[in-house]
C-alpha positions in Angstrom: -179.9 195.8 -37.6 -179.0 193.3 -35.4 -179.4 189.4 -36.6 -180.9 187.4 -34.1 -181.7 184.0 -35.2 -180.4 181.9 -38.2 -183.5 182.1 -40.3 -182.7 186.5 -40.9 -179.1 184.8 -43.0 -181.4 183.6 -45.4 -182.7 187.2 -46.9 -179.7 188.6 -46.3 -177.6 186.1 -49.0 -180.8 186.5 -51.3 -180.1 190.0 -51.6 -176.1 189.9 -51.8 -176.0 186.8 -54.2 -177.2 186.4 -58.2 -180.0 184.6 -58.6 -178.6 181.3 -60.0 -176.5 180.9 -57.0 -179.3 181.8 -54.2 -181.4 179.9 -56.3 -179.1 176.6 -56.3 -178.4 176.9 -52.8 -182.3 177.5 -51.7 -184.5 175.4 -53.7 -185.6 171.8 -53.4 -187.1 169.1 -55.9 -190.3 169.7 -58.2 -193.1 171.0 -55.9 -190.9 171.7 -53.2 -193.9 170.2 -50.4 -190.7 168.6 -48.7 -188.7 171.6 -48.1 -191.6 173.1 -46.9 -192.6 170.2 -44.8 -188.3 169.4 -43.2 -189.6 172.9 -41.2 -193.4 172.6 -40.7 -192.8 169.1 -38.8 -190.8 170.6 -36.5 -193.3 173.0 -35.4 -195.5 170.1 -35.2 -193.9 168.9 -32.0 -194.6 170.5 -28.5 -192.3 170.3 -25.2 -193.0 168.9 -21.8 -190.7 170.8 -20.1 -189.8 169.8 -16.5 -189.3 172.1 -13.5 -187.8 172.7 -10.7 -184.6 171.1 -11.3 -181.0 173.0 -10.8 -179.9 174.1 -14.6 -177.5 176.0 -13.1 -174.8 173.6 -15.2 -175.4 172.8 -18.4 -172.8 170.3 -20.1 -173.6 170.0 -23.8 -170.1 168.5 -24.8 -171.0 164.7 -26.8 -169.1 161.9 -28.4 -169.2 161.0 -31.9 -167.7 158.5 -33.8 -165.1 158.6 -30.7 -164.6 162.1 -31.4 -166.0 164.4 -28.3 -167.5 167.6 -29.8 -169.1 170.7 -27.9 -172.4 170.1 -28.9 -174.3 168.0 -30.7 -174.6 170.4 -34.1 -172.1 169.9 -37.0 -172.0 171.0 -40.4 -173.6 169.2 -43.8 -171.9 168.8 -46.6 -172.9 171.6 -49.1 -171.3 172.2 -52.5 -169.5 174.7 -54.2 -168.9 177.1 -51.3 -166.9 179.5 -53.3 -170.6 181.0 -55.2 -171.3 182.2 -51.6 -168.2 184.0 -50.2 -164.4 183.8 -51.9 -163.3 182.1 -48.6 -166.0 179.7 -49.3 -164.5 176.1 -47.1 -162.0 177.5 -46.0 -164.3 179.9 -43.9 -166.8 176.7 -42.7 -163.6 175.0 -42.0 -162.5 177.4 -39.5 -165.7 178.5 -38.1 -166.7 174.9 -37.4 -163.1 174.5 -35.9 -163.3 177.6 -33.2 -166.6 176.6 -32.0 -165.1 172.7 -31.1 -167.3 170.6 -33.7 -167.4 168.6 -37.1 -167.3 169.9 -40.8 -168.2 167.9 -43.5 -167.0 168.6 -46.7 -168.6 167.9 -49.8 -167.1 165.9 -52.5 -168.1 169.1 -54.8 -166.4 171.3 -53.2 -164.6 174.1 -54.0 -161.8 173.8 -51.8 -159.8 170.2 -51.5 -159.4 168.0 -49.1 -155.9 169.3 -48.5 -156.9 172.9 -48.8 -159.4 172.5 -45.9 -156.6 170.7 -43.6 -154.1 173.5 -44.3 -156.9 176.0 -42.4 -155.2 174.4 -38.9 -156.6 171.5 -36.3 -160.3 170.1 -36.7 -162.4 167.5 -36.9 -163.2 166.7 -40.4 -166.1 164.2 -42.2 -165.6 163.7 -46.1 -169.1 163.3 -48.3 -168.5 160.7 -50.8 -170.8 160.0 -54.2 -169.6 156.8 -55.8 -168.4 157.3 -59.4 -169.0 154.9 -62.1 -164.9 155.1 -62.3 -164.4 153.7 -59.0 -160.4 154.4 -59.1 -161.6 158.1 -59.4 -163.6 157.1 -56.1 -160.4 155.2 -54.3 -158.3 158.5 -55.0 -161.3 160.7 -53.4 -161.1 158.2 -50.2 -157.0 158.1 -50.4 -156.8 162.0 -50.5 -159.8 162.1 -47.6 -158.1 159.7 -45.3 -154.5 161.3 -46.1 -155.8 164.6 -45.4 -156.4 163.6 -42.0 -160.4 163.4 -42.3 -161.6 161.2 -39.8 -165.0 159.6 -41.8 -167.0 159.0 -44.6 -170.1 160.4 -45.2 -171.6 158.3 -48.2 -174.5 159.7 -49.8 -177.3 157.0 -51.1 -180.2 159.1 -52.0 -178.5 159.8 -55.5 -178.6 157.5 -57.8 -180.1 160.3 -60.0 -180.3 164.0 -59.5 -183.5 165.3 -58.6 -185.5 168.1 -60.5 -184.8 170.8 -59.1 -186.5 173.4 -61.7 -185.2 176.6 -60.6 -181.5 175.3 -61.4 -183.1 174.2 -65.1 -184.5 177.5 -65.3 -181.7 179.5 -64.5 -179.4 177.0 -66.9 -177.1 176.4 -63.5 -173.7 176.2 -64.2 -170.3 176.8 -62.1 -169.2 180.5 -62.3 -165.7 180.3 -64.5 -163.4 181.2 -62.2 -164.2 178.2 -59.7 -163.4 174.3 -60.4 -164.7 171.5 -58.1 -160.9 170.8 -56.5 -161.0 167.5 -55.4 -161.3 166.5 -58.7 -158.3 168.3 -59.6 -155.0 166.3 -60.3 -156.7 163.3 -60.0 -156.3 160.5 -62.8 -160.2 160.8 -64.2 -159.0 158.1 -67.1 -163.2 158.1 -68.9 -164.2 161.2 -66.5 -164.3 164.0 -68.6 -162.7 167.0 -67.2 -164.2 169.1 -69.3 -167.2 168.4 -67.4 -165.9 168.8 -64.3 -164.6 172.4 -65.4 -167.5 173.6 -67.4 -170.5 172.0 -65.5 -173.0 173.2 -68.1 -175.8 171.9 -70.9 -177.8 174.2 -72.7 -181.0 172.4 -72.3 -181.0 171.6 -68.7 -179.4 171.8 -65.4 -175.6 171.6 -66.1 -175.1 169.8 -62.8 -177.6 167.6 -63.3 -176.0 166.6 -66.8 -173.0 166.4 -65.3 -174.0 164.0 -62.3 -176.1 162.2 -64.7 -173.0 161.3 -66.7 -170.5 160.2 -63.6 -172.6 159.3 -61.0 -173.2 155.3 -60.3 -177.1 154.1 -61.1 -175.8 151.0 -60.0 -174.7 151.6 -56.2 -175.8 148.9 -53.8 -175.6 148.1 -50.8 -172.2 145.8 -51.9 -170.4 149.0 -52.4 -170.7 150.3 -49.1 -168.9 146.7 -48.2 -166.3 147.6 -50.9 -165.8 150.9 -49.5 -165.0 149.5 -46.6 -162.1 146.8 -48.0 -160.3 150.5 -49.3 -160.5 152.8 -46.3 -160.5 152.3 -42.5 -162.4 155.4 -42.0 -165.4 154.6 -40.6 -168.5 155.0 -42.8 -172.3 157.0 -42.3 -174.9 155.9 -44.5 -176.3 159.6 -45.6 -180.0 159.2 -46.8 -181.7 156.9 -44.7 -185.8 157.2 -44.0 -187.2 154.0 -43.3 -186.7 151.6 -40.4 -186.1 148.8 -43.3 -182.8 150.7 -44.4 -181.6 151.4 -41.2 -181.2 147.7 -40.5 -179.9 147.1 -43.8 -177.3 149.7 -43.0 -176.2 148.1 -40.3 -176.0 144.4 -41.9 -173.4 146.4 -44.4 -171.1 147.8 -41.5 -172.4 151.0 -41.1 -171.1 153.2 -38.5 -174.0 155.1 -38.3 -176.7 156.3 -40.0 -177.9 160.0 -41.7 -181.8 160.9 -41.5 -181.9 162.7 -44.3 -183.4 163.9 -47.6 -181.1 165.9 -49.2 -182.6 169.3 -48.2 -185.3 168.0 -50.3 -183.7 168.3 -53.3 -184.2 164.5 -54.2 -187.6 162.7 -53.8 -190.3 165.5 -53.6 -193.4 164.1 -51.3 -190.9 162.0 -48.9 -191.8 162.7 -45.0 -189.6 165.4 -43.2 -186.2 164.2 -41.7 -187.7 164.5 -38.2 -191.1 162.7 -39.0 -189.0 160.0 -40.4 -186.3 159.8 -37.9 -188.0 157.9 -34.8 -188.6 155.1 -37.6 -185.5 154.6 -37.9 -183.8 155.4 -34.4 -186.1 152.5 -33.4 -184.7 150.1 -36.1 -181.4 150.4 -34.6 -181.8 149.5 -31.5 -179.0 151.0 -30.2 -176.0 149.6 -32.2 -175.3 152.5 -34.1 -175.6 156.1 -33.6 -178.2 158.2 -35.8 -178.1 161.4 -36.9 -180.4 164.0 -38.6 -179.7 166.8 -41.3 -182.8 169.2 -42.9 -184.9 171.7 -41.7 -183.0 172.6 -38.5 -182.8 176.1 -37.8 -183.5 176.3 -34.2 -182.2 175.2 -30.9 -185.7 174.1 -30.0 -185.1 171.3 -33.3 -182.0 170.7 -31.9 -183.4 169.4 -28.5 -186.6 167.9 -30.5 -184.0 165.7 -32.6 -182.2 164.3 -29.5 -185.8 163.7 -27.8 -186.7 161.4 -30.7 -183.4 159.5 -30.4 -181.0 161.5 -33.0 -177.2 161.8 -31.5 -176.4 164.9 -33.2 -177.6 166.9 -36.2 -176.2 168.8 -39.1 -177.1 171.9 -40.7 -176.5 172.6 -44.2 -178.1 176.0 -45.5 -177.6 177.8 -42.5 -173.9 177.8 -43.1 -174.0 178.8 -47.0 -176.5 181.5 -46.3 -174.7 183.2 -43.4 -171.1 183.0 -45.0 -172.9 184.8 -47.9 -173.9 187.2 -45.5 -170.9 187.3 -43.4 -168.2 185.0 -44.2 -166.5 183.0 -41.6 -168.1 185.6 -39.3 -171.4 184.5 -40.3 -171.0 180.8 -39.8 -169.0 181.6 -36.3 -172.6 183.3 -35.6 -174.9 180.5 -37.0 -173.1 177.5 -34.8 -173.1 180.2 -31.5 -176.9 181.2 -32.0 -177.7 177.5 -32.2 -175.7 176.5 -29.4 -176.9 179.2 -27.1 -180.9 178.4 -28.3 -180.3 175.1 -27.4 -178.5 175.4 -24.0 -181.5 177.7 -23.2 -183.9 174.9 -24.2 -182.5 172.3 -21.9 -182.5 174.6 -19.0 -186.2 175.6 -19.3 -187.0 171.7 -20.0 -184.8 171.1 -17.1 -182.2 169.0 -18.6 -178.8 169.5 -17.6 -176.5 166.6 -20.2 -177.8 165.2 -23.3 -178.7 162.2 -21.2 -181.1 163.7 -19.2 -183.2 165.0 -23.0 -185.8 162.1 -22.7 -189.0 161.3 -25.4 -191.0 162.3 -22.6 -190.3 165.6 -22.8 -191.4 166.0 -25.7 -195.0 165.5 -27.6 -195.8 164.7 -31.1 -198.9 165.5 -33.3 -199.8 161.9 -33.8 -200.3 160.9 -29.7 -202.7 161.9 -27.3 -201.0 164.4 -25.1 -199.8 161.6 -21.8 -199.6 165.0 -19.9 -203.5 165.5 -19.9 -205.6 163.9 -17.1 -208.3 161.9 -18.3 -211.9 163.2 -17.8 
């Protein structure tokens, strides 16, 4: 049978993968209300489509960071790739390379930094989680920015792990035969790399033990100043939902800001990444561009995150579900289904660049409808 949008990927890896792996990669924290809600808000908002206008061009190609992309949909940085398909980064890597836009790769990955550069020509973010050893963090940036990666994505909504009880239930650990690379050859001085190799604990998540024991409580706002004084890559703030943040972000030298909750896999009960997003578009006034990652599995989301002042989004889930499904195939198929879903949107809201997708045409659950006369 024929897949036709991104959301048939997800049954497909839940049949093909174990049950500790599907689990890890679908679940979300405690209750999971979030994860539910990163999609329900998007069916939440309605368009305003305009008509009449010639869509007979469409020109979705954007700038980010100074790097001009496609379209405005990369990929998130998801972990451990190798539990969904042997080619694992290497796969993302290419697909997100042959369809002209970003990869991110996560700092738990199971490819390196170098691995992924050896897969040919491509832009390339790094996700970063600062490590109470911050030489072991200084290598991570080192290898990033000598691997030709272009920024860093610095993650701020972990100072802990959340609960994510499925991954305690199933006693999550890191199949044997795969390592977190980037971690590999470095000099981990007090990081234990038994850890690292063996990410497991008997009476709980082994990740979480593992994060718990490396990850900084500590991280402020001055380390995203530090970070700054080792690397010239420029630097996203990954993890932002409030307007307050936002201008914080900025204050600390920012390049731009990530709307996003983890895939709900931190703070159960926080708002959607879309609900929260306008908030903090609206802080920045401008300076610096804003993204958005969770819940996006549409090109109708797409064009509801530029309407509400996003630059770009990032899809996470997507990607590890279809290259379970398919391998590089898969995400190849995820990033074209998007693109195409969203090109159609613009046409039939009669939009022809990302400039022309306005606030107006959309509408939100929380105003009266503009577009209705008055009685």
């Amino acid at each position: 049978m024929e897949i036709t949008n991104v959301t048939e990927y997800e049954a497909i890896a839940k049949e093909k993968l174990p049950k500790m792996v599907y689990d890890y990669y679908a679940s979300g924290a405690e209750d999971q209300w979030t994860l539910q809600e990163n999609r329900n808000a998007f069916a939440r908002i309605l368009f305003r489509p305009r008509i009449l206008i010639d869509v007979s061009k469409i020109d979705m190609t954007t700038t980010v960071l100074g790097f001009k992309i496609s379209m405005p949909i990369m990929v998130a940085p998801t972990a451990m790739q190798k539990m969904a398909h042997p080619e694992g980064e290497y796969a993302t890597a290419r697909a997100a390379s042959a369809a002209g836009t970003i990869m991110t790769l996560s700092s738990w990955a199971t490819s390196s930094v170098e691995e992924v550069a050896s897969t040919g020509p491509g832009i390339r973010f790094f996700q970063l989680y600062v490590y109470k050893n911050r030489k072991v963090v200084e290598q991570l940036v080192r290898r990033a920015e000598k691997a030709g990666f272009k920024a860093i994505a610095l993650t701020v909504d972990t100072p802990r792990l959340g609960r994510r009880e499925s991954d305690i239930k199933n006693r999550f650990t890191l199949p044997p035969n795969l390592t977190l690379k980037n971690f590999e050859g470095l000099d981990l001085g007090k990081m234990d790399e038994v850890s690292i190799h063996q990410i497991f604990l008997a009476n709980d998540s082994g990740l979480a033990s593992y994060v718990a024991g490396q990850i900084d409580r500590t991280l402020s706002w001055k380390d995203v100043q530090w970070l700054q004084t080792i690397t010239s890559m420029p630097i996203l703030v990954k993890g932002v939902l409030t307007g307050e943040d936002a201008r914080i972000a900025i204050q600390a030298g920012a390049a731009g800001i990530i709307v996003s909750n983890h895939g709900a896999r931190q703070l159960d009960y926080v708002p959607a990444t879309i609900s929260a997003l306008e908030e903090v578009v609206k802080a920045t006034q401008g300076r610096v561009p804003v993204f958005l990652d969770g819940g996006v599995r549409r090109g109708t989301d797409v064009f509801k995150a530029l309407a509400l002042g996003a630059s770009g989004i990032f899809i996470g889930r997507p990607v590890v579900f279809s290259l379970a499904a398919e391998g590089e195939a898969g995400v190849r198929k995820v990033l074209q289904m998007l693109r195409d879903e969203f090109e159609l949107t613009m046409a039939l809201s009669g939009c022809r660049s990302l400039s022309e997708i306005t606030r107006n045409h959309i509408i939100t659950e929380w105003e009266t409808p503009r577009h209705l006369p008055k009685l």
